[in-house]
C-alpha positions in Angstrom: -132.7 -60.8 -132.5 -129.4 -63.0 -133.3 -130.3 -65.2 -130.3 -133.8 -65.5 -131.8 -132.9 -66.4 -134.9 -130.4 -69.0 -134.4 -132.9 -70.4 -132.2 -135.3 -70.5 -134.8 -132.8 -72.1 -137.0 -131.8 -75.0 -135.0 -135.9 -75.5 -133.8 -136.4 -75.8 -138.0 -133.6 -77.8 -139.3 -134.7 -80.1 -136.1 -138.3 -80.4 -137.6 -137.3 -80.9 -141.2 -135.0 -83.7 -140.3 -138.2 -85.5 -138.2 -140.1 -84.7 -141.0 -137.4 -85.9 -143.9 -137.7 -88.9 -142.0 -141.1 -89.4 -142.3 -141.7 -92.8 -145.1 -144.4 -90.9 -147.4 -144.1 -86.8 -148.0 -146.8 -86.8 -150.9 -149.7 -85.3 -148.6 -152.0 -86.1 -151.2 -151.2 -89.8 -151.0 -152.0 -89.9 -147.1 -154.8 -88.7 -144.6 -157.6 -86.8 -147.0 -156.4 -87.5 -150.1 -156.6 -83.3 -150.5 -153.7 -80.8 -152.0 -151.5 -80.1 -149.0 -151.0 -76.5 -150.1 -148.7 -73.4 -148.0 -149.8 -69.7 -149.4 -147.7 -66.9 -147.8 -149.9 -65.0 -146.4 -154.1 -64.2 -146.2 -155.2 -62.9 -149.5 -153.8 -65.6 -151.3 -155.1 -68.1 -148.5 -158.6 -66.7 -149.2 -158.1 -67.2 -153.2 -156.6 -70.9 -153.4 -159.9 -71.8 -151.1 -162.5 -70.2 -153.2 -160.6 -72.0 -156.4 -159.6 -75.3 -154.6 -162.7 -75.4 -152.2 -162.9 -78.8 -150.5 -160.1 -80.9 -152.8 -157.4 -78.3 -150.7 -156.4 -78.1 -147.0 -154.1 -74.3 -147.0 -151.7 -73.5 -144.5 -151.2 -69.7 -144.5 -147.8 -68.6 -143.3 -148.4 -65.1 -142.6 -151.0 -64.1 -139.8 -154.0 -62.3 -140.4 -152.9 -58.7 -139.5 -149.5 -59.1 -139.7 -146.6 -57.5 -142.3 -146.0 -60.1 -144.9 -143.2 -58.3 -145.8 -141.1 -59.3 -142.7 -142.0 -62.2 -141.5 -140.2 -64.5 -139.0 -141.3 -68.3 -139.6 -142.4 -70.9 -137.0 -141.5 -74.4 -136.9 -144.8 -75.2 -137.6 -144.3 -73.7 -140.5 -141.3 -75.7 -141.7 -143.2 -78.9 -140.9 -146.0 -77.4 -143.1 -144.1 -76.1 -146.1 -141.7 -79.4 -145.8 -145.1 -81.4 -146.4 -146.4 -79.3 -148.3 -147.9 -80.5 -152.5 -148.3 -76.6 -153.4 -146.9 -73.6 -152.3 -147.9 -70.2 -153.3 -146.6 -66.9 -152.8 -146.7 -63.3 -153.9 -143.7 -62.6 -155.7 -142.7 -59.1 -157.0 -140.3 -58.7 -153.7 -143.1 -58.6 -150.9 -141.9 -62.0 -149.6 -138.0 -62.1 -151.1 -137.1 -59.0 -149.5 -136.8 -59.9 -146.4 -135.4 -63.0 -147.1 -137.4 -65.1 -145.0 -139.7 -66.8 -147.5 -136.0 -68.0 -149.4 -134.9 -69.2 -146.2 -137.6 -71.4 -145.6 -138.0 -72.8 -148.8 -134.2 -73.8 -148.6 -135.1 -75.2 -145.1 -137.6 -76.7 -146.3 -135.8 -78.7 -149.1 -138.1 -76.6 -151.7 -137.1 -74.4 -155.3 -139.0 -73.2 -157.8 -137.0 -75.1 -160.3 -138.2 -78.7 -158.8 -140.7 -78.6 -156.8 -144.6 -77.3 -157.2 -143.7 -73.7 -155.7 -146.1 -70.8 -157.7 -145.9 -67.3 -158.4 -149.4 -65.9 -158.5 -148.4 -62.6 -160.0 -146.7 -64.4 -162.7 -147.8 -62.1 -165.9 -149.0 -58.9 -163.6 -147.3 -55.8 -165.5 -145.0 -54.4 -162.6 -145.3 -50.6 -161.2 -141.7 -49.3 -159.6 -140.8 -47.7 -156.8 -140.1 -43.9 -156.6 -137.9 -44.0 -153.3 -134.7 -42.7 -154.2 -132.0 -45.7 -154.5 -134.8 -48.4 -155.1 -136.5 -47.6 -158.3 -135.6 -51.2 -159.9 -137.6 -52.6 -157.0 -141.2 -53.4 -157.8 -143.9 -52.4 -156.0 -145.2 -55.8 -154.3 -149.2 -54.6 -154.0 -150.4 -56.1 -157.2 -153.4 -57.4 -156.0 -155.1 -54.0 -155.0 -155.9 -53.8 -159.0 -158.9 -56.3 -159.1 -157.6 -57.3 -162.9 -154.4 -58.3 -161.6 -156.1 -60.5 -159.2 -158.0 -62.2 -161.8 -154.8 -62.8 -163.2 -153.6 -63.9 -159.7 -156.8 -66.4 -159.6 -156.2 -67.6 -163.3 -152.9 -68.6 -162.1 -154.1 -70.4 -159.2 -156.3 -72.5 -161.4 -154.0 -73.2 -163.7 -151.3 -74.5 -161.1 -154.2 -76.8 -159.4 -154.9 -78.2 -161.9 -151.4 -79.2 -163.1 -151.0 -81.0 -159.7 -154.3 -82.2 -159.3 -155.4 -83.2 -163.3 -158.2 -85.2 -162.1 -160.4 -82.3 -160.7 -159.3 -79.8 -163.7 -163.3 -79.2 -163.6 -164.1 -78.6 -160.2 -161.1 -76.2 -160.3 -162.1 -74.4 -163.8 -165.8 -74.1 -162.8 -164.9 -72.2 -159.4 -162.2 -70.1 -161.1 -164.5 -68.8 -163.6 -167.6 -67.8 -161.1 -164.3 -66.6 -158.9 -163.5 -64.2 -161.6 -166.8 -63.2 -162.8 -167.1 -62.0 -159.5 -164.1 -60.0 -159.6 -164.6 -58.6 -163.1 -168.2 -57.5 -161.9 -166.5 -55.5 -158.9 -163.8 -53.9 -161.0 -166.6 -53.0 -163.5 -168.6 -51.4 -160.7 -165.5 -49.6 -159.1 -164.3 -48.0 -162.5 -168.2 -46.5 -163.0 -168.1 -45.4 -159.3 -165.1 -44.0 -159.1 -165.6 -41.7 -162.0 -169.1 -39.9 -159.9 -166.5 -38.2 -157.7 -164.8 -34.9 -158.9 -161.4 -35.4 -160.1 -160.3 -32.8 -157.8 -161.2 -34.8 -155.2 -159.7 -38.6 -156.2 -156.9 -38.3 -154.5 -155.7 -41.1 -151.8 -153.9 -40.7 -148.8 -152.7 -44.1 -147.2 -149.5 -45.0 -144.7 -148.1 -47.2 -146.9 -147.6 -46.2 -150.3 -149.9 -50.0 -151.4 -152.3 -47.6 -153.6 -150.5 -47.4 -156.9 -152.0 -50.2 -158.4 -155.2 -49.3 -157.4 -154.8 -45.7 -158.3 -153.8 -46.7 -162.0 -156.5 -49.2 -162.2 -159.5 -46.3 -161.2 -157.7 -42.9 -162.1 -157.0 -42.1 -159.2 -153.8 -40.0 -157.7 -152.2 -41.4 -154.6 -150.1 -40.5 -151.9 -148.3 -41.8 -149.2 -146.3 -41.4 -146.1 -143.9 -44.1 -146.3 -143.8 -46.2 -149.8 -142.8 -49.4 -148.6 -143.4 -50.8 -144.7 -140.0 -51.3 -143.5 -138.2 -50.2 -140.2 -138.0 -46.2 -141.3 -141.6 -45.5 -141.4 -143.4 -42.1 -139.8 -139.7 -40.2 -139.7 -140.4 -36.3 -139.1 -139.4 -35.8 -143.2 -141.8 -38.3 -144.7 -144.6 -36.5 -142.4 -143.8 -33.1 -143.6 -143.6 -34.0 -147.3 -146.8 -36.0 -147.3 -148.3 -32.7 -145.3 -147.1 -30.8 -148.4 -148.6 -33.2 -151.0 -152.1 -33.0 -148.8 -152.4 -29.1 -148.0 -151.2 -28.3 -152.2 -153.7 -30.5 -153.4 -156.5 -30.3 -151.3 -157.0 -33.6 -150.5 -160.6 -33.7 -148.6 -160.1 -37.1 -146.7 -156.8 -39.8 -145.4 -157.1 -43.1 -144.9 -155.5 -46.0 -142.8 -154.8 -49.1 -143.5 -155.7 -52.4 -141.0 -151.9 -53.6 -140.6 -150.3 -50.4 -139.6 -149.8 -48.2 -136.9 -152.3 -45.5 -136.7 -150.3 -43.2 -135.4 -148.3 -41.7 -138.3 -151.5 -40.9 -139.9 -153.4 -39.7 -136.6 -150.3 -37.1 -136.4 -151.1 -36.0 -140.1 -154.6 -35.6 -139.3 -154.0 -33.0 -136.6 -151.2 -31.4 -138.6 -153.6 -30.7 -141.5 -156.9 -30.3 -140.1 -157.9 -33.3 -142.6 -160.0 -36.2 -141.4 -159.4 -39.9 -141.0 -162.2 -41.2 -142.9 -161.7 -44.8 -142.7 -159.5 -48.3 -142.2 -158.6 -49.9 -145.4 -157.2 -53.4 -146.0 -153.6 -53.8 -147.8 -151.5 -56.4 -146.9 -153.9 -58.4 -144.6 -157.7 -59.9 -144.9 -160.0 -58.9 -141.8 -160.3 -62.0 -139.6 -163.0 -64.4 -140.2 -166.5 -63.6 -139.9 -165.4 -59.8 -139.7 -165.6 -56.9 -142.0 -163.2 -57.5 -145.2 -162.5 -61.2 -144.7 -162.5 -62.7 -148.2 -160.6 -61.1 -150.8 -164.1 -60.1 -152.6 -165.2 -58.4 -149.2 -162.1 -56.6 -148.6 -161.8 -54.8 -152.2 -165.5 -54.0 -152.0 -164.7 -52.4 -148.5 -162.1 -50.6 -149.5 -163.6 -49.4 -152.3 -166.9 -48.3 -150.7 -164.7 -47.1 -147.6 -163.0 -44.5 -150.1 -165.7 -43.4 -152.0 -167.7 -42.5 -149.4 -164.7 -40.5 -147.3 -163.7 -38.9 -150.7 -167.2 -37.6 -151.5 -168.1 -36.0 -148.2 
């Protein structure tokens, strides 16, 4: 892993000199004429394109599928966030933590304090932690509250149209059918969710990425691990989450698209409780399949839940 990553480091300070030597860096200027914009990773991707449409061309760090969490760049990346007019990330620690996302903005020459690099969960009211020793550390998921990612898409807008002035209008229009969308949805999910016994609106997932969601639609949630990180499926968090399930009677578990099913799949069998479905967290679905907008995947996940939670 050393090896790999000094390897990595010489492959991107090799790029970023080529591309510091490059005579025009404002992507805009050159080529298209649209926003060079880097998001982190899918689901902020998918956002930025419905708001900047055709005026944008996004580079997504993060995979579809993969942990956003942990994250080891390619050079490819360096050249794109070097070049980059825009860059977008998540914030509340899901990209800091690992360090990686710092990393490359210092490799690629980039700050928050003088260049165009956004926050989209700038104003989202932070829910904590409960693992013992990292209670001041917010919990990253934000987005899995539909009204936080209105706020997410409101900030979008805001910061394309601070770089790119001329199209405020293009940009406003699609944010606001972007968000009537969304409010529609979390309208919808809040009716829905409240046709199912209380008893039984209780959540199960690998990841503890449900809080958000939970508070949004009064819902209780539990978890195997709380946050994806190298100590995930140990033989205590399995027992206690086998507690939590077999106390309260939960009737269904879920798991989620990028983790390993296995944790859950060894739950199952310990409680006799069934897996009723695969939920989207951290990634979109890839395109043209199931849960590959940000729209698509809520309204899976929510329809996905419902329905396992009501059998």
């Amino acid at each position: 892993m050393k090896f790999k990553n000094v390897l990595l480091s010489i492959l991107c300070i090799f790029v970023f000199a080529l591309t510091a030597c490059s005579s025009n860096t404002n992507g805009k200027e050159e080529g298209s004429g649209k926003l060079k914009v880097v998001t982190t990773y899918s689901i902020i991707y998918d956002m930025v394109k419905q708001i900047g449409g055709d005026k944008v061309e996004i580079h997504s760090l993060v995979p579809i599928g993969a942990n956003p969490h942990e994250y080891d760049p390619l050079p490819k990346d360096v050249m794109k966030m070097t070049d980059a007019d825009m860059v977008f990330y998540n914030g509340l620690n899901l990209e800091e933590g690992g360090a990686w996302f710092k990393k490359l903005l210092k490799t690629a020459n980039k700050s928050e304090k003088d260049a165009p690099v956004y926050k989209v969960s700038e104003g989202v009211e932070a829910i904590y932690l409960e693992t013992k020793g990292l209670e001041k550390e917010p919990d990253p998921h934000a987005w899995m509250n539909i009204k936080n990612g209105m706020v997410y898409a409101e900030n979008v807008k805001k910061a394309l149209i601070k770089e790119d002035p001329k199209n405020k209008e293009f940009y406003t229009k699609n944010a606001d059918k972007y968000v009537a969308d969304l409010q529609k949805l979390h309208d919808e999910t809040v009716n829905r969710m409240h046709q199912i016994p209380e008893e039984k609106r209780f959540l199960i997932s690998s990841e503890g990425a449900f809080k958000y969601f939970g508070k949004a639609y009064d819902m209780k949630t539990g978890y195997i691990w709380e946050i994806n990180s190298e100590n995930q499926g140990t033989p205590d968090q399995i027992r206690d989450v086998v507690s939590v399930i077999q106390t309260n009677k939960v009737p269904a578990l879920f798991v989620e698209t990028s983790v390993d099913r296995r944790s859950m799949e060894t739950v199952s069998k310990e409680t006799n409780v069934p897996i009723a479905g695969t939920i989207f967290t951290d990634s979109l679905g890839k395109s043209g399949e199931d849960g590959d907008t940000y729209l698509k995947m809520m309204k899976w996940n929510i329809d996905t839940i419902i329905n396992g939670l009501q059998k």
